[in-house]
Every structure is written in structure tokens, then in C-alpha cells.
C-alpha positions in Angstrom: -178.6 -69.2 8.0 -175.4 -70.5 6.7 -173.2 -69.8 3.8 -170.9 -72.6 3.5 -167.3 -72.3 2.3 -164.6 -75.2 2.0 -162.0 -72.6 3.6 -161.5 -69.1 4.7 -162.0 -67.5 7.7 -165.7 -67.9 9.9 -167.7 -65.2 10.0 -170.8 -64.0 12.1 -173.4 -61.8 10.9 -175.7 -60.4 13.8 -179.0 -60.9 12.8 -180.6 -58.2 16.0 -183.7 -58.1 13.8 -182.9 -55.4 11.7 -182.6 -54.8 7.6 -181.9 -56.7 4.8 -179.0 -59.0 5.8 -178.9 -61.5 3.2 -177.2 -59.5 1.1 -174.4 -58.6 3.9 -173.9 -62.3 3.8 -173.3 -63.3 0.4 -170.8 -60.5 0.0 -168.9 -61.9 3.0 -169.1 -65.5 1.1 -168.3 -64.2 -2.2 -165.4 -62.8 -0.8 -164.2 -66.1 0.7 -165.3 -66.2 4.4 -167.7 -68.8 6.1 -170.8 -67.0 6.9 -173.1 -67.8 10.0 -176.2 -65.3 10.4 -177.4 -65.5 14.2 -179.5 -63.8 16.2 -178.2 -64.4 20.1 -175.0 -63.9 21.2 -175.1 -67.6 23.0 -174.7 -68.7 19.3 -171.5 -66.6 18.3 -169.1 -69.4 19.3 -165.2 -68.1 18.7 -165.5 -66.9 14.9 -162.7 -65.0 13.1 -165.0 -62.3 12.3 -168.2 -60.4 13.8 -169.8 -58.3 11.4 -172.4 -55.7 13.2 -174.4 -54.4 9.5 -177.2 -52.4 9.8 -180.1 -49.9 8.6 -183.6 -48.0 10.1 -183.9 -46.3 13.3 -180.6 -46.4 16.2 -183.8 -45.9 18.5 -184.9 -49.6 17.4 -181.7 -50.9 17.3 -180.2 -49.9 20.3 -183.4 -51.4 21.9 -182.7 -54.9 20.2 -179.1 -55.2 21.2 -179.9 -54.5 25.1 -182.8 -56.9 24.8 -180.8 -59.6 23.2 -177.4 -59.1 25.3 -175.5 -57.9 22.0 -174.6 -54.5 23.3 -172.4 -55.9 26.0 -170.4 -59.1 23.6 -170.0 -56.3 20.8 -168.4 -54.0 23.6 -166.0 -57.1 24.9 -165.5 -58.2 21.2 -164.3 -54.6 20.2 -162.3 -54.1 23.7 -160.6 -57.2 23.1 -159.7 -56.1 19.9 -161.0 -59.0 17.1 -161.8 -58.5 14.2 -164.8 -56.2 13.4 -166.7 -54.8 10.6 -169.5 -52.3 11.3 -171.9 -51.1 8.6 -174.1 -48.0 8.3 -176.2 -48.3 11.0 -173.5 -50.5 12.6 -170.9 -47.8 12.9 -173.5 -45.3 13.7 -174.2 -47.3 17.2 -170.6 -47.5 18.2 -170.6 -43.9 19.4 -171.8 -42.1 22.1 -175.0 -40.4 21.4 -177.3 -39.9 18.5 -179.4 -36.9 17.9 -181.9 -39.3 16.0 -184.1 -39.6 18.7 -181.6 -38.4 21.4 -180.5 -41.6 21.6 -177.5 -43.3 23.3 -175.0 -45.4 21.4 -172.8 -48.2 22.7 -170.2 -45.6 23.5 -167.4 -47.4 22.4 -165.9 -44.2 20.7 -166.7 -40.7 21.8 -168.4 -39.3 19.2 -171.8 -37.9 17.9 -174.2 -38.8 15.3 -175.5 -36.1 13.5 -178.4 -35.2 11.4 -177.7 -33.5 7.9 -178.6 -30.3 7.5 -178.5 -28.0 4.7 -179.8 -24.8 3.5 -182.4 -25.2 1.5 -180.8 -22.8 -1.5 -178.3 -26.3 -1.6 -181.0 -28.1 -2.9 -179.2 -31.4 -1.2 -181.3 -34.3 -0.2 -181.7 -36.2 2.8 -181.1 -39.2 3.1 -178.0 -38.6 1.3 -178.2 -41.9 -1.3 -176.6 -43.2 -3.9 -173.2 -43.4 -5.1 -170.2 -41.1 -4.2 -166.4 -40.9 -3.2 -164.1 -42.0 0.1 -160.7 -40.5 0.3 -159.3 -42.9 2.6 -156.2 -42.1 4.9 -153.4 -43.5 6.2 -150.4 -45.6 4.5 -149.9 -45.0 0.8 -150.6 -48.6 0.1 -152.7 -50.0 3.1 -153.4 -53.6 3.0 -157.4 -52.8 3.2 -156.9 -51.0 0.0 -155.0 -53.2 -2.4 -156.6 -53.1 -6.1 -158.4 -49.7 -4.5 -157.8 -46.0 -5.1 -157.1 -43.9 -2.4 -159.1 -41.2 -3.6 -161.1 -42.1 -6.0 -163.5 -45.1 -5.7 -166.8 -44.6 -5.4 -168.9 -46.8 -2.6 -172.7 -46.7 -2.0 -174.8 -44.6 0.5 -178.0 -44.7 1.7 -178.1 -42.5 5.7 -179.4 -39.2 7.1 -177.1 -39.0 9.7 -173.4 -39.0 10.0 -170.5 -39.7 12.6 -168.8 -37.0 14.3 -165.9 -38.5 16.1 -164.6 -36.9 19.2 -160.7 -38.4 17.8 -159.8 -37.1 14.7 -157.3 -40.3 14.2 -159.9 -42.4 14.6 -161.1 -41.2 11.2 -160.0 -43.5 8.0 -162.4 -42.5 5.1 -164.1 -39.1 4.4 -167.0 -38.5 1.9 -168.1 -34.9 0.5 -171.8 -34.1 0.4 -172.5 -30.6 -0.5 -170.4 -28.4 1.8 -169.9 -30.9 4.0 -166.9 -32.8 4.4 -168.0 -36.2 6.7 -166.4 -39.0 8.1 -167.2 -42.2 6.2 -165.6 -44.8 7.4 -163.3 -45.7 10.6 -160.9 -48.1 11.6 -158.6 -49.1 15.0 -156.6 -52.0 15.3 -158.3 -54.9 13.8 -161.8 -53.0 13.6 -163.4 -51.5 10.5 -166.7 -49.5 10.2 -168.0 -47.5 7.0 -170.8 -45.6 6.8 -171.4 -47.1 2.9 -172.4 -50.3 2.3 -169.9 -52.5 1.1 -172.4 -55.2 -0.3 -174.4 -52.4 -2.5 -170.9 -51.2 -4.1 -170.5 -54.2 -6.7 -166.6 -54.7 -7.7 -165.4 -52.4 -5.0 -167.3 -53.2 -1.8 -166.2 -57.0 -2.3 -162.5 -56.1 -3.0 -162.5 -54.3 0.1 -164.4 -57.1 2.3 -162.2 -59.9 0.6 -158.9 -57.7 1.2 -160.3 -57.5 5.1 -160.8 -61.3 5.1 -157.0 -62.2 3.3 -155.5 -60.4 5.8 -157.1 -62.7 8.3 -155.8 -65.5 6.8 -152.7 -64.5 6.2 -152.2 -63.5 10.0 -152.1 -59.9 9.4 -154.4 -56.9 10.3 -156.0 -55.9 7.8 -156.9 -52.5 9.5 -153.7 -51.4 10.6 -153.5 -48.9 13.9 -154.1 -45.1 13.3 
């Protein structure tokens, strides 16, 4: 599948056999990239941008990417530090271990994925979905966040696990769900991985891909080093 543009930078979509991607894509063309969905890593070619989305079971998808060789070019792509955009399931998978399944992650950043767990007086449900608040760190007016509020946009969710990263720096957005205060969304050099989904967050999900994609073009990182 491609999503032509005249301009903007080239973007790949890993198809690994997993979710709804579609939608992934027409955010990322919507917001002024040149999307390519593939599924093998012999096809990825030297685009601007590798986008790693994702939903269902780690178990499954950690299975897909060894099959298919992407566990090993998403490792070299993130070491070599290009651009990146992880989603749900795609940030999820860039940690250590998971205790869904007790199941090992690409290890990329020491960390665990947890299960949520609340007492059942809370009355919270899991998966935690639908809509709720990021309060994103770092510069006052980050690049990734022009036309966005620190602390106050709402994004959408859909998970029943959460990252638990080992380095607290490596920590860009947190999200409140019941008593529990959760990282939602990470970034390092010219990498970017939220929890929420982006493409499901109408006006603000595209502002934030499209701001990740001008600062491409312009030369820039978008992401910023924490």
C-alpha cells in the first residue's frame, strides 16, 4: 500500500501482520509525509521515517518481528538514531520484558511492561480506553508540541499494560489513571513512542504527527534529546 504525496518526507509503516494500520497511514499522509506500508524489511529502502504502530498481544508480535527479521532493522534503525515513531503496542516492544505473557521485548530500553491493577473498590477498568490527558515534559515550547498544550490535551487510549522505564529521563509524557500516575509517551534523540494513538486523537494526534514530520523537513529534530 501506498499513499502518495507530491512532497514531504517518505515514510514506512511496518505492516508485521498486526492491527488496523490503515488508519496509521492516512494520518501520516494527512499530515504531509509519503506513506509506504510494507511487510519485510528487504522493502524499507532508506525512508525519512519508520513508523513501528501497533495493537493485540506482544506474545504475537514479538513472534512476527523475529520471523520476518524486523526485530533486528528496528534495533539498527533506533541505534543509529533515525527517525522513529512507535505506537501502543509499538512502544510497548521496545523494552525489556513484558509481564503479558512473560514475554521479552526488543530491549532497546530497560524497562518493564506492566499490567494494570487496581483494587476493585476503584472501580477502574481494564483496558484503560478512551480519551484522557498527557502532561508532556521537557522545554516550555518543544518543537513536537507547537499548536499543543503542555498539559492539557487530551489523546486517545486503548492498552492494559503500561511502560515502566528503568530511566526516568527517558520519560516525555505521563497520563493519570486512577491512582496511577503512568508513562505515556517517550522520546530520545530523533525517536518518539506514545502509548495513545495518535491517528484515533482527531485534531490533536495529526498536529503532533505533522509537527514530527516539519521538523524533518526543515532539518531539525523534532524530538529533541532528554
Amino acid at each position: 500500500m501506498e499513499v502518495s504525496q507530491k512532497s514531504g518526507p517518505e515514510v514506512v509503516v511496518i505492516d508485521y501482520g498486526m492491527g488496523n494500520l490503515r488508519s496509521v497511514c492516512r494520518a501520516f499522509a494527512h499530515a504531509g509525509g509519503r506513506v509506504r506500508l510494507i511487510a519485510h524489511p528487504d522493502e524499507l529502502g532508506r525512508p525519512d521515517v519508520l513508523v513501528f504502530p501497533g495493537q493485540g498481544a506482544i506474545m504475537d508480535t514479538m513472534r512476527l518481528l523475529q520471523e520476518t527479521g524486523w526485530d533486528s532493522r528496528i534495533r539498527e534503525w533506533i541505534e543509529a538514531d533515525r527517525p522513529f515513531f512507535g505506537i501502543c503496542l509499538g512502544l510497548q516492544a521496545l523494552f525489556t520484558h513484558s509481564e503479558e505473557g512473560d514475554t521479552p521485548g526488543l530491549d532497546i530500553f530497560p524497562g518493564t511492561v506492566r499490567r494494570f491493577r487496581f483494587p476493585v473498590t476503584d472501580r477502574l477498568k481494564v483496558p484503560h480506553m478512551g480519551w484522557n490527558r498527557v502532561r508532556f515534559a521537557g522545554d516550555p515550547e518543544p518543537p513536537l508540541l507547537s499548536g499543543l498544550s503542555r498539559a492539557e490535551e487530551q489523546f486517545y487510549f486503548v492498552h492494559s499494560y503500561y511502560v515502566a522505564p528503568d530511566e526516568p529521563e527517558l520519560v516525555w509524557g505521563r497520563t493519570d489513571y486512577g491512582r496511577l500516575d503512568f508513562c505515556s509517551a517517550i522520546r530520545r534523540g530523533n525517536l518518539v513512542a506514545t502509548q495513545f494513538h495518535p491517528e484515533k486523537s482527531q485534531a490533536c494526534g495529526l498536529r503532533l504527527y505533522r509537527n514530527f514530520l516539519q521538523g524533518l523537513s526543515s532539518g531539525n529534530s523534532m524530538a529533541g534529546r532528554v
